[in-house]
N, C-alpha and C positions, 0 to 999 in steps of 0.2 A: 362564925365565918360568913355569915349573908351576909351579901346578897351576894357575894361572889361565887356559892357553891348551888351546883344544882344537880336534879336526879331528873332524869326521862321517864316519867310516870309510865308514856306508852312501849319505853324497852320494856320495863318490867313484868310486863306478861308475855315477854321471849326469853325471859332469864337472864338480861343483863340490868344487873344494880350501879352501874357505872356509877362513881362521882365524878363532878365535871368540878373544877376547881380555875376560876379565872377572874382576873390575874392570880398567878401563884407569884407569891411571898415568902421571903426568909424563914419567919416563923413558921411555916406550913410544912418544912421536913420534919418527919418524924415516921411511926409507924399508925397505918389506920387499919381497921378490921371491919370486915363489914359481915354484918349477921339475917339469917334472911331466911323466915319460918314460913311452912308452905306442911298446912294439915298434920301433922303428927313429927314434920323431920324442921332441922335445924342445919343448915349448908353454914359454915361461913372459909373466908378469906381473910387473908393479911399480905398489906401491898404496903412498901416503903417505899415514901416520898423523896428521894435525894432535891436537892433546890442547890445552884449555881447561880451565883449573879456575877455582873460585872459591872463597876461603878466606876469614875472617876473624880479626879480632886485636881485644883477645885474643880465645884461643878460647872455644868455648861450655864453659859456658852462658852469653847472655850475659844480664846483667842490666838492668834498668829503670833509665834516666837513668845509666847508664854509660857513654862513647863509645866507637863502634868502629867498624872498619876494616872494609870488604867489597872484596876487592882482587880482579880480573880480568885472568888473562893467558892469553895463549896460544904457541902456539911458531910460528905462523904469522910468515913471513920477512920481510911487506912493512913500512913501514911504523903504527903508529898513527894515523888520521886522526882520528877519535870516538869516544866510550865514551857508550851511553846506559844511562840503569838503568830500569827497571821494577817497580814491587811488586805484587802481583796484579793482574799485566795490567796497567796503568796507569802511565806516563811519569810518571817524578818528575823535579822542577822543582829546579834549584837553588835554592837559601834558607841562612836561617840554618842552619835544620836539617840540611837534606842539602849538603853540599859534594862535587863531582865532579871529580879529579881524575886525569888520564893513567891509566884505566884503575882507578880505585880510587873509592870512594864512602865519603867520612866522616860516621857520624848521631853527631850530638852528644849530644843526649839520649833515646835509644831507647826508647820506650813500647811496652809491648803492643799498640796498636792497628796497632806497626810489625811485627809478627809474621806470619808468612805469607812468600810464593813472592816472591825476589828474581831479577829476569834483570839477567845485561849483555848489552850487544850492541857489539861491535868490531862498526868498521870500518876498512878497511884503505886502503891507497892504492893498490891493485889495485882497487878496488871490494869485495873480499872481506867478507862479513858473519857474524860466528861468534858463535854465544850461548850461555850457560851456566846453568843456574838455580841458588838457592840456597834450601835451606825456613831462614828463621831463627827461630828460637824465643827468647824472651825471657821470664824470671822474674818477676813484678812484679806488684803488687796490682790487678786489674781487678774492683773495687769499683765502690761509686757515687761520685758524684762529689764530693759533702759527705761531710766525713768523722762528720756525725751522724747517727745511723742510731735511728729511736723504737719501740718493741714495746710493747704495751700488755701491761699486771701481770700476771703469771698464766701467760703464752705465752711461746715458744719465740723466741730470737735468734737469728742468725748474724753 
C-alpha cells in the first residue's frame, strides 16, 4: 500500500500507532490489526475499515441534458434498507428527473443548476447510516433564458 500509508514515528512514544491511509480505496476495506511489543508485553488492536464510494457513468465531464448515473456502494455487510440523495444540503424527491434506484440515482437531463455537492446516505438493516459526497460538475450554457440577447449600435456584446 506505499506510499499512500503512513505511521508517525514521533506518536509512537505517546502510544499512538495510528495508520494514516491516503487516498483510501475500494480495495482497502477489510479488517486490520495492529500488534505493538513494548519489553516483555504484547498490546494489540483490530479496526475495520468500511470504504463508500460514489462514481458516475459516464464519466466526467459530464454534459448538459446528457443522462447519468451517480451510483453508491459501500462494503458494509448488512443488508440495503434505503438510499437517499442530497444535492446541496437538500433531499431530492423522486420525479421524472431524478430516479432512485438500490443505491444508484439516474438524472435524466442534467442542467447546470444540477451542479454542486451530491450526498447518499445508506441505510442498512443494522440501523447503520454511511454517507459519501460527490462535487458534480457539468458543462453547459448557463446564459439567460431567451436565447435573444439586444445591445445597442456602437457597444460591446457577449
Amino acid at each position: 500500500m506505499r506510499p499512500r500509508v503512513s505511521v508517525q514515528d514521533s506518536a509512537l512514544r505517546n502510544g499512538n500507532f495510528s495508520l494514516r491511509i491516503n487516498p483510501v480505496r475500494s480495495e482497502d476495506a477489510g479488517l486490520y490489526e495492529a500488534l505493538v511489543a513494548y519489553d516483555t508485553q504484547v498490546q494489540s488492536c483490530q479496526v475495520e475499515l468500511g470504504v463508500i464510494t460514489v462514481t458516475i457513468s459516464p464519466s466526467s465531464p459530464v454534459v448538459e441534458n446528457e443522462p447519468l448515473l451517480l451510483s453508491c456502494n459501500s462494503s458494509h455487510r448488512a443488508s440495503l434498507v434505503e438510499t437517499r440523495w442530497f444535492h446541496n444540503g437538500r433531499p431530492v424527491p423522486t420525479s421524472r428527473a431524478f430516479c432512485s434506484l438500490h443505491g444508484a440515482l439516474s438524472i435524466l437531463r442534467p442542467a447546470t443548476s444540477d451542479a454542486g455537492s451530491w450526498r447518499c446516505q445508506l441505510r442498512y438493516s443494522d440501523n447503520e447510516i454511511i454517507s459519501a459526497t460527490y462535487n458534480l460538475q457539468i458543462l453547459g450554457f448557463d446564459g439567460p433564458s431567451s436565447p435573444v440577447v439586444y445591445a445597442a449600435a456602437g457597444s460591446a456584446a457577449e
